[in-house]
matplotlib code that plots the C-alpha trace (Angstrom):
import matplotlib.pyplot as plt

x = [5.6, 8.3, 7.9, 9.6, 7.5, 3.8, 2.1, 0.8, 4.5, 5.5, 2.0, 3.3, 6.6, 5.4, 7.0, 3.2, 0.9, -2.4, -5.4, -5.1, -7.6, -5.5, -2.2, -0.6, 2.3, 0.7, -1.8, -2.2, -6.1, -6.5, -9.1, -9.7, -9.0, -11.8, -14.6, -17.5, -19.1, -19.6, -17.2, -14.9, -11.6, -8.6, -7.1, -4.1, -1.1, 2.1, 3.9, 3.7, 1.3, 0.0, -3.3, -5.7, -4.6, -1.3, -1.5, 0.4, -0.6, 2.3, -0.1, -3.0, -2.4, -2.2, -5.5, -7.3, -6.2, -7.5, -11.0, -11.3, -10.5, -13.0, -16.2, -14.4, -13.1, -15.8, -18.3, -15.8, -16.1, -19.5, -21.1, -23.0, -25.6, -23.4, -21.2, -19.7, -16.1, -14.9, -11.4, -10.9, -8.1, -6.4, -7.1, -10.9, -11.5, -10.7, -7.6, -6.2, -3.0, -1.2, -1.1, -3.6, -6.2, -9.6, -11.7, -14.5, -17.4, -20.6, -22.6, -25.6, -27.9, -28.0, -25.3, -26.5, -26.9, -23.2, -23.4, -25.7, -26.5, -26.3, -29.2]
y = [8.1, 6.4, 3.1, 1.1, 2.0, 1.4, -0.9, -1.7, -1.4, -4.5, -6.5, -6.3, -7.3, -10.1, -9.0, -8.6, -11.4, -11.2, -13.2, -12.7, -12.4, -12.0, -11.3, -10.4, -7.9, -4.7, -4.9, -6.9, -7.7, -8.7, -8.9, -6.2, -6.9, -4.8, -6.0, -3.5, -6.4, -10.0, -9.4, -6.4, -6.4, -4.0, -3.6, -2.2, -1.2, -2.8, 0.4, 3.3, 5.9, 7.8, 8.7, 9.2, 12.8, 11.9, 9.6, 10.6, 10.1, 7.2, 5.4, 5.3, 1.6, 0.3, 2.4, 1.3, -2.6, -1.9, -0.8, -3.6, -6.5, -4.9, -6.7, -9.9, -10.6, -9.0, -11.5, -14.1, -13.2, -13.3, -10.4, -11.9, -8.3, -5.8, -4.1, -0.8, 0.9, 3.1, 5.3, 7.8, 10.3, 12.3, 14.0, 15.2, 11.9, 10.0, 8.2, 6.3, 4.2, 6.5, 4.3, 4.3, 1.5, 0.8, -1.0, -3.2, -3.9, -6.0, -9.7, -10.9, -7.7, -4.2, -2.2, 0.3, 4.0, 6.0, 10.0, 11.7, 15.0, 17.8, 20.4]
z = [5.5, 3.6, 2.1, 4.2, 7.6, 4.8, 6.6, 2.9, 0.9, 4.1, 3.2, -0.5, 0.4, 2.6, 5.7, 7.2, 6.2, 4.7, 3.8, -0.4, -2.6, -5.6, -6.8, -10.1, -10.9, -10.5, -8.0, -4.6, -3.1, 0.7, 3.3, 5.4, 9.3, 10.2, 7.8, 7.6, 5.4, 4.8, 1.8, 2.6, 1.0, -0.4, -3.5, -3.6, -6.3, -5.4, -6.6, -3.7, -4.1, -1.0, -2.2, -5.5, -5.1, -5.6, -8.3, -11.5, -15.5, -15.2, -13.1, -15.0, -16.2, -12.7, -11.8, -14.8, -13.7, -10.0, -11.5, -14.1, -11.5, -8.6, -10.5, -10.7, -7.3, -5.9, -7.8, -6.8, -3.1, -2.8, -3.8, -6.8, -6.8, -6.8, -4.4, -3.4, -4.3, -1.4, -2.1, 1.1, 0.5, 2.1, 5.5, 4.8, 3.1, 6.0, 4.9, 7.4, 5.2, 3.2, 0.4, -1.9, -1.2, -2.9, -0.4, -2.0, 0.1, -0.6, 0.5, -0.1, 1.8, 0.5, 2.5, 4.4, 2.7, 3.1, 2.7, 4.7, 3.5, 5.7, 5.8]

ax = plt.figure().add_subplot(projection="3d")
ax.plot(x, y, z, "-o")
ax.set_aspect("equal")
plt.show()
């Protein structure tokens, strides 16, 4: 998918409209349309990458910036106890946007347990 038809690359570009949760020059945060929490957001680089396997030692400063900001927007959001960092990717990770996405998930109740391990 190029990045004109990322349904991400449009949301950074404003041509889609989100409900933001931050903004600065390198990275974008958003709700989620589909929350699978009472906080559930995105954060997102504004530059296009497709996926964590894809990423590149170039974008290591936009990665590291994701990461640091996850425990303050996720604290500002709600999730005063903790919260959990989901990054699906690629095919058998059950990426659904090609473009790389951290989703951020959390509230005031333990979330649910994730992995289940097969025998």
């Amino acid at each position: 998918m190029s990045e004109q038809d990322c349904i991400f690359c449009k949301i950074v570009r404003g041509e889609i409209p989100s409900r933001k949760v931050y903004e600065d020059d390198q990275i974008l945060a958003f709700h989620d349309i589909n929350p699978a929490a009472p906080v559930h957001f995105m954060i997102i680089p504004k530059k296009h990458i497709a996926s964590l396997g894809e990423a590149e030692e170039e974008d290591r400063d936009v990665l590291g910036r994701i990461m640091v900001m996850t425990g303050r927007l996720a604290r500002e959001q709600g999730s005063t106890d903790g919260f959990r960092t989901v990054v699906n990717t690629g095919r058998v990770g059950r990426q659904d946007v090609y473009h790389l996405h951290v989703h951020i998930l959390g509230g005031d109740k333990p979330l649910p347990g994730m992995i289940h391990k097969s025998k």
